[in-house]
Backbone as a chain_set.jsonl record, in Angstrom:
{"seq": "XXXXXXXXXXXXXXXXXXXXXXXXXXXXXXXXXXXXXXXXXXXXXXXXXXXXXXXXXXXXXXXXXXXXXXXXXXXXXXXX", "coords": {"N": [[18.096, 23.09, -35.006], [16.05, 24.12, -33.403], [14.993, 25.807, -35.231], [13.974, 24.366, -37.388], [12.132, 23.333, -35.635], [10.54, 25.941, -35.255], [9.788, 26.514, -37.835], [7.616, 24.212, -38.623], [5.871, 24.165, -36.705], [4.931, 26.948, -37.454], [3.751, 26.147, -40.133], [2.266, 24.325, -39.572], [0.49, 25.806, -38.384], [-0.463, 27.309, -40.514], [-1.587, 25.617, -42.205], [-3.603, 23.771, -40.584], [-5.199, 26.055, -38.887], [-6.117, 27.64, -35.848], [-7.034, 25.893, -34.646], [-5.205, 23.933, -34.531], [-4.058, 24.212, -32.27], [-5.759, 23.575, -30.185], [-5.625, 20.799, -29.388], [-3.916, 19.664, -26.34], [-1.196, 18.437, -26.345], [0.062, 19.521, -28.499], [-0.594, 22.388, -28.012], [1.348, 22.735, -25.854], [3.834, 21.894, -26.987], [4.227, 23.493, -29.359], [4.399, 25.744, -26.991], [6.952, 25.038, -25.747], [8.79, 25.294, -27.392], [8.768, 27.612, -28.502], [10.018, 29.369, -25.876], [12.135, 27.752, -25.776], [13.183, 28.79, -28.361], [13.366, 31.654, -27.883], [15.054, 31.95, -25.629], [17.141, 30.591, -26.504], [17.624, 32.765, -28.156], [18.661, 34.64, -26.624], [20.933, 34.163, -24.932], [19.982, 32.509, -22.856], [20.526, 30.072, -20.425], [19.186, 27.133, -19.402], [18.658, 24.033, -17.543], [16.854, 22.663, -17.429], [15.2, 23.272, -19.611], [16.268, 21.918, -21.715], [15.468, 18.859, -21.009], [12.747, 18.952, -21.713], [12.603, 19.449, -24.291], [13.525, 17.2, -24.998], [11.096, 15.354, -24.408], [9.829, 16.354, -26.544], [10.724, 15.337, -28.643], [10.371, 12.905, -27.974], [7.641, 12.974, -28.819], [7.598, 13.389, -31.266], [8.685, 10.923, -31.967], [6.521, 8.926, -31.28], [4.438, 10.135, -32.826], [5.131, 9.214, -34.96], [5.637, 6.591, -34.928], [2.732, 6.024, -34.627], [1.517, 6.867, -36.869], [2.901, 4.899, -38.659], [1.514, 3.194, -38.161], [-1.183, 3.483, -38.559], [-0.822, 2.931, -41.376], [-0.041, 0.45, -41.553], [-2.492, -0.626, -41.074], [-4.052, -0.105, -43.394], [-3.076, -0.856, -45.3], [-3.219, -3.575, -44.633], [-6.075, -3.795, -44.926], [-6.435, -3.117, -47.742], [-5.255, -5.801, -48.828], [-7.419, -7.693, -48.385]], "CA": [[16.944, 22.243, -34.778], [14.764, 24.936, -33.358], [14.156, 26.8, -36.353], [12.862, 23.49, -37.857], [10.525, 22.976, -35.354], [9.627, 26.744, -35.42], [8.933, 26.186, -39.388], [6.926, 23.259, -38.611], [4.359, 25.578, -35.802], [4.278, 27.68, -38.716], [3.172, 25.679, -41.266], [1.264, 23.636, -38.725], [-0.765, 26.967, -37.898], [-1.249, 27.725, -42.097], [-2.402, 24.086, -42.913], [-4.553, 23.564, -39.145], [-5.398, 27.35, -38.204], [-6.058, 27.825, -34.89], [-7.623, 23.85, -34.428], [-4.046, 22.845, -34.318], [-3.925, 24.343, -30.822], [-6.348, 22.808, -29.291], [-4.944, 19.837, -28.573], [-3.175, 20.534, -25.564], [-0.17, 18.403, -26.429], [0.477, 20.744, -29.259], [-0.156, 23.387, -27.554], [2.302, 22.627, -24.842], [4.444, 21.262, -27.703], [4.559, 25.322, -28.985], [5.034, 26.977, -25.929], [8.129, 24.667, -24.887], [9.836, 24.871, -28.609], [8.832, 29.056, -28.643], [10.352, 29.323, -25.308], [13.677, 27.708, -26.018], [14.001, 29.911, -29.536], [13.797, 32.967, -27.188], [16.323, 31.635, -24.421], [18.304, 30.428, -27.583], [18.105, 34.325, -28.975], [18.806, 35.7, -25.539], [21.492, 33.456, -24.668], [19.9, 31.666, -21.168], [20.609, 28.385, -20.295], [18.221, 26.355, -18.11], [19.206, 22.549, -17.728], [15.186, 21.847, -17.777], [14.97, 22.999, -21.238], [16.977, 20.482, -22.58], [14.715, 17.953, -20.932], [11.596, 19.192, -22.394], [13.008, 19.475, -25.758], [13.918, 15.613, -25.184], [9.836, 15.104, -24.025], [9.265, 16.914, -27.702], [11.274, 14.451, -29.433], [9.402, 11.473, -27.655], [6.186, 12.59, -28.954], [7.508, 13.491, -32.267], [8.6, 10.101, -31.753], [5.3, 8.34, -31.385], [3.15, 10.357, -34.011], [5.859, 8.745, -36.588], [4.834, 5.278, -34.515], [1.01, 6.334, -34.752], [1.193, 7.078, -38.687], [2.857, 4.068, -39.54], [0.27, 1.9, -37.543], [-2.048, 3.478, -39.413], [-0.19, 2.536, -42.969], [-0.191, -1.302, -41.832], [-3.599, -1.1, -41.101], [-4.922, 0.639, -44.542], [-2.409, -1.676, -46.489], [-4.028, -5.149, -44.374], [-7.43, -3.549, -45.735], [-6.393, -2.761, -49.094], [-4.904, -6.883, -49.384], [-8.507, -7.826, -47.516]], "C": [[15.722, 23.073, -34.407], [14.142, 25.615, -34.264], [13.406, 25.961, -36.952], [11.753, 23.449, -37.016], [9.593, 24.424, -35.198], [8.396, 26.88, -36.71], [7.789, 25.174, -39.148], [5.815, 23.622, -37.53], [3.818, 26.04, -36.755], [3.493, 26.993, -39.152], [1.93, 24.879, -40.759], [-0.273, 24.563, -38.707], [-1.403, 27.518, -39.074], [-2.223, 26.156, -42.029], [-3.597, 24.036, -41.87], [-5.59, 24.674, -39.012], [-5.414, 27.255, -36.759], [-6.142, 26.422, -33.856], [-6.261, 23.258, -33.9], [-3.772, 23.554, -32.283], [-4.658, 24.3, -30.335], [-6.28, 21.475, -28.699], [-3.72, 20.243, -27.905], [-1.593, 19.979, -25.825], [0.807, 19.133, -27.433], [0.697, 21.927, -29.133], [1.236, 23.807, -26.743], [3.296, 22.801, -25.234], [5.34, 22.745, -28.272], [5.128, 25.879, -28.21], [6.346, 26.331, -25.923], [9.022, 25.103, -26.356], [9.599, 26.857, -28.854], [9.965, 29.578, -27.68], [11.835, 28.761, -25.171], [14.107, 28.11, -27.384], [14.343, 30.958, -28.469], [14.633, 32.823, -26.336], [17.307, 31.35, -25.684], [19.037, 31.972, -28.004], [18.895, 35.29, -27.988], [19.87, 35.076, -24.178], [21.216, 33.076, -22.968], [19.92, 30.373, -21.658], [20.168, 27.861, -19.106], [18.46, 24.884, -18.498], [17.441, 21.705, -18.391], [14.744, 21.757, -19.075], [15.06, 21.792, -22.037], [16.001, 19.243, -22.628], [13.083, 18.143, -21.606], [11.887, 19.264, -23.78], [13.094, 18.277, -26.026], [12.354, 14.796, -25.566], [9.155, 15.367, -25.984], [9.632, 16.116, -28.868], [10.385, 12.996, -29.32], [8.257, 11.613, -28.621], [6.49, 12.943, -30.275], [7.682, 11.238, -32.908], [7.185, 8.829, -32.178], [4.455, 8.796, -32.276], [3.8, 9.64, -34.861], [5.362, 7.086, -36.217], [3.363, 5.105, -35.035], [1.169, 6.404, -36.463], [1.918, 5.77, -39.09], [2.076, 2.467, -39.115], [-0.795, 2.061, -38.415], [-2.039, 2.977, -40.948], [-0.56, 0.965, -42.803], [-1.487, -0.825, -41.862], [-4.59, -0.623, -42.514], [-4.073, -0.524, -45.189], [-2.812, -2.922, -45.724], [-5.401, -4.64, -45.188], [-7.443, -3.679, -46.941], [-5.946, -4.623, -49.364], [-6.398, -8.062, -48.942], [-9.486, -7.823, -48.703]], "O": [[14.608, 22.88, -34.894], [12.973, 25.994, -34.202], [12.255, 26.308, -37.22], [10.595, 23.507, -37.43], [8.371, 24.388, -35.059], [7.189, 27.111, -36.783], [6.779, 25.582, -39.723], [4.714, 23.136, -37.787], [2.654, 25.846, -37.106], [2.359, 27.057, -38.677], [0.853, 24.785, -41.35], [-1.456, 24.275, -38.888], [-2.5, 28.074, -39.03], [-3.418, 25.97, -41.798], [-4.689, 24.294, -42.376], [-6.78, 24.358, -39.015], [-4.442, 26.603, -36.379], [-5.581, 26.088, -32.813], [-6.164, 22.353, -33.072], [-3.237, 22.938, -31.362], [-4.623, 25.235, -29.536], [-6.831, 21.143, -27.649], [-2.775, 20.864, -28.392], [-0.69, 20.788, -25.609], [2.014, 19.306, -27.259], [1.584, 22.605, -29.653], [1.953, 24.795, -26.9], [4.069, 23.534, -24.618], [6.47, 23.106, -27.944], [6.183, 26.487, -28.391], [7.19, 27.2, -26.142], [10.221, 25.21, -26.097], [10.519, 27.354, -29.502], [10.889, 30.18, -28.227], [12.643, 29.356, -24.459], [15.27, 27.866, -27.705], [15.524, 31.138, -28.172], [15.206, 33.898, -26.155], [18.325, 32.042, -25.727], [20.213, 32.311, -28.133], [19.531, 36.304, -28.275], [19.766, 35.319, -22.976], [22.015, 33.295, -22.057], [19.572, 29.788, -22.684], [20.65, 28.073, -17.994], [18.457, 24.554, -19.684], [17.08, 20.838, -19.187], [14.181, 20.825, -19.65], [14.324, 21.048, -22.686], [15.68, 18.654, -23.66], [12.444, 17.136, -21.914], [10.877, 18.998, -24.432], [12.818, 17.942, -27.178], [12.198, 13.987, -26.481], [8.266, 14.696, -26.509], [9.006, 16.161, -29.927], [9.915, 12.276, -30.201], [7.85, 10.621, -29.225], [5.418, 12.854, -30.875], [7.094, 10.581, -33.767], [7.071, 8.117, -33.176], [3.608, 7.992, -32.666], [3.069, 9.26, -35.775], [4.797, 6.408, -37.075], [2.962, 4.178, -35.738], [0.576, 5.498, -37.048], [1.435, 5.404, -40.161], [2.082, 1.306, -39.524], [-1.339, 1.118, -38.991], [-3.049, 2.691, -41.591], [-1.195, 0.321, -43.638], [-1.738, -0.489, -43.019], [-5.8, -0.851, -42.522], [-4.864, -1.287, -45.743], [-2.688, -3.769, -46.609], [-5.675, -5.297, -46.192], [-8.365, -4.319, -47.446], [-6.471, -4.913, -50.439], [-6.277, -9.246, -49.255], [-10.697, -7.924, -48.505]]}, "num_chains": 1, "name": "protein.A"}
């Protein structure tokens, strides 16, 4: 799972550039998902991780909420 969401920083940071880290929940979003590759590579285990990895799910969570709010509301326009 971490390597996906490393791929997905990546690609975040080609498509965005630097812009994509300025919103701090992205930023944050980074550090916590960089931070448990390298405890992953360097075998530590911190219980807190886990829970922040959970926090990373929430908000992947809600952008998939947020984008398909936006879909109803372009497809009420488009029948409008």
């Amino acid at each position: 799972m971490l390597t996906f969401f490393i791929i997905e920083i990546i690609l975040k940071l080609f498509a965005y550039g630097f812009a994509f880290l300025k919103d701090f929940i992205s930023t944050f979003d980074s550090i916590i998902v960089i931070i448990s590759y390298i405890f992953l590579l360097l075998d530590v285990k911190w219980p807190i991780l886990g829970l922040l990895r959970t926090l990373r799910l929430l908000k992947v969570l809600a952008s998939m909420k947020k984008i398909q709010d936006i879909k109803k509301e372009r497809q009420e326009l488009i029948k409008q």
